[in-house]
C-alpha positions as CSV (number, residue, x, y, z in Angstrom):
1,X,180.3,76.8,80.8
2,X,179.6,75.4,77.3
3,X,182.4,74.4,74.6
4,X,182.0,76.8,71.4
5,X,183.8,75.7,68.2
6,X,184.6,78.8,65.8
7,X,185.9,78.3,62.7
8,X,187.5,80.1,60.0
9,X,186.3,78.9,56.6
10,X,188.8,79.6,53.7
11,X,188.1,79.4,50.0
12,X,189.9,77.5,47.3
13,X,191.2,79.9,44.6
14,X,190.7,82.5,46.3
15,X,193.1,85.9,45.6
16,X,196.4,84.9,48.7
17,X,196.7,88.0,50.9
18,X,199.6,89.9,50.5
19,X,202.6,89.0,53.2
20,X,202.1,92.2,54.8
21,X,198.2,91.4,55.4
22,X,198.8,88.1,56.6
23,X,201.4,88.8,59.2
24,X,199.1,92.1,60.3
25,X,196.3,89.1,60.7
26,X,199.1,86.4,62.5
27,X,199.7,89.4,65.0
28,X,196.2,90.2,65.7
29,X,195.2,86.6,66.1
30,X,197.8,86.5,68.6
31,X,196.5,89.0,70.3
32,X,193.3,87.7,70.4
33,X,194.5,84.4,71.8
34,X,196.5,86.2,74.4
35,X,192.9,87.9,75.5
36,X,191.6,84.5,75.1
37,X,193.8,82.7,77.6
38,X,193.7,85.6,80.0
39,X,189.9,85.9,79.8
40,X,190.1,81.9,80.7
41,X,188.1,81.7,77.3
42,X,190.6,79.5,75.5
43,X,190.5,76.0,75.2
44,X,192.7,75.5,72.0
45,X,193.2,76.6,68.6
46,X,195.3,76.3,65.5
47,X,195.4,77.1,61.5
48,X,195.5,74.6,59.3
49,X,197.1,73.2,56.0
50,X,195.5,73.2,52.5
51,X,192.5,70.9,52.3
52,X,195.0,69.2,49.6
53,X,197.1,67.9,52.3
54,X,194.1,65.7,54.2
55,X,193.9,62.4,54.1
56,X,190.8,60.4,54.8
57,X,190.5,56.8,56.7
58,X,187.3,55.2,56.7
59,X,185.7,51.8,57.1
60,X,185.9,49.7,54.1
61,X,184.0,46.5,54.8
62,X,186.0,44.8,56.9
63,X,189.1,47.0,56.3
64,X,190.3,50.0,56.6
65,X,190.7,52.7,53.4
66,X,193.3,55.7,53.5
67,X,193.0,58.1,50.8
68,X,194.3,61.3,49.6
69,X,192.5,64.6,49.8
70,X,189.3,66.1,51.5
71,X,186.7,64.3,52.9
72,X,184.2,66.9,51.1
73,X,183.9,68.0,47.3
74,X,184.0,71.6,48.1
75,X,185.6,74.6,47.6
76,X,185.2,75.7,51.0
77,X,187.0,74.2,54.0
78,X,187.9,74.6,57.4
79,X,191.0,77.2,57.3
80,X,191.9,77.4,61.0
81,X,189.6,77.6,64.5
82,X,189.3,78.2,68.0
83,X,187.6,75.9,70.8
84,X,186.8,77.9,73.7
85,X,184.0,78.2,77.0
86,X,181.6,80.8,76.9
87,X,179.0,81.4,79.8
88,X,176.1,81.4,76.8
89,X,175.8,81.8,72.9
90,X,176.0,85.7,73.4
91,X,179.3,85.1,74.6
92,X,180.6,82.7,72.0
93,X,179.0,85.4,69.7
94,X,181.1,88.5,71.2
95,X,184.6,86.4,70.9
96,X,183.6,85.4,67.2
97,X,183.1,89.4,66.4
98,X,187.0,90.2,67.7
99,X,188.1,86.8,66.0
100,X,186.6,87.7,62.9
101,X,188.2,91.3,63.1
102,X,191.4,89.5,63.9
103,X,191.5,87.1,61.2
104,X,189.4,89.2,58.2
105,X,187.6,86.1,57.6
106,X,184.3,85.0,58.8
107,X,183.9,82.7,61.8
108,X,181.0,80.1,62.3
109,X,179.7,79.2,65.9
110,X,179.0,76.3,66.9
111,X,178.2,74.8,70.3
112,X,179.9,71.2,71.0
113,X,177.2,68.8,72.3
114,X,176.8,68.3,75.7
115,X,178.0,65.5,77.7
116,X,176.9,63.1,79.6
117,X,177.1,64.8,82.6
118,X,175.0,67.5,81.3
């Protein structure tokens, strides 16, 4: 079994859902993670804060420099995920089309790398 990231890319300024369409998506994510976990799919997942509220540490010479914001100019950013095992890519694929009904956003695959065990 291979590690899939999906991801939920959210887009700055974009029009906010009304309360009524976001708790109609909490529920069906909730669902889906319940299938998930049942399936033996689910690895982890979470939503996240703003890209306004990340901070960035980097190597700075010999030092170490913390600084507000996103790593990336963009107005596109990381919104909230799932890590989960999937036989094959199809798989991955299938649990991206119900996460993607779920959320109303669209959800990026991508495989993790494999490790050194294989």
């Amino acid at each position: 079994m291979k590690q899939y990231f999906l991801s939920v890319p959210m887009i700055e300024g974009a029009p906010a859902r009304s309360d009524e369409d976001a708790q109609q998506a909490f529920e069906q994510v909730a669902r889906l993670n319940d299938e998930l976990q049942q399936a033996g799919a689910w690895v982890f997942a979470g939503g996240l804060l703003p890209a306004s509220s990340a901070t960035v540490v980097r190597v700075d010479g010999e030092g170490i420099l913390v600084t507000d914001g996103p790593f990336t100019e963009s107005k596109e950013h990381i919104g909230g995920f799932w890590v989960i095992v999937a036989a094959d890519l199809d798989e991955a694929l299938r649990w991206a089309a119900k996460a993607t009904r779920a959320c109303g956003e669209p959800v990026e695959v991508r495989p993790f790398q494999d490790g050194p065990e294989g």
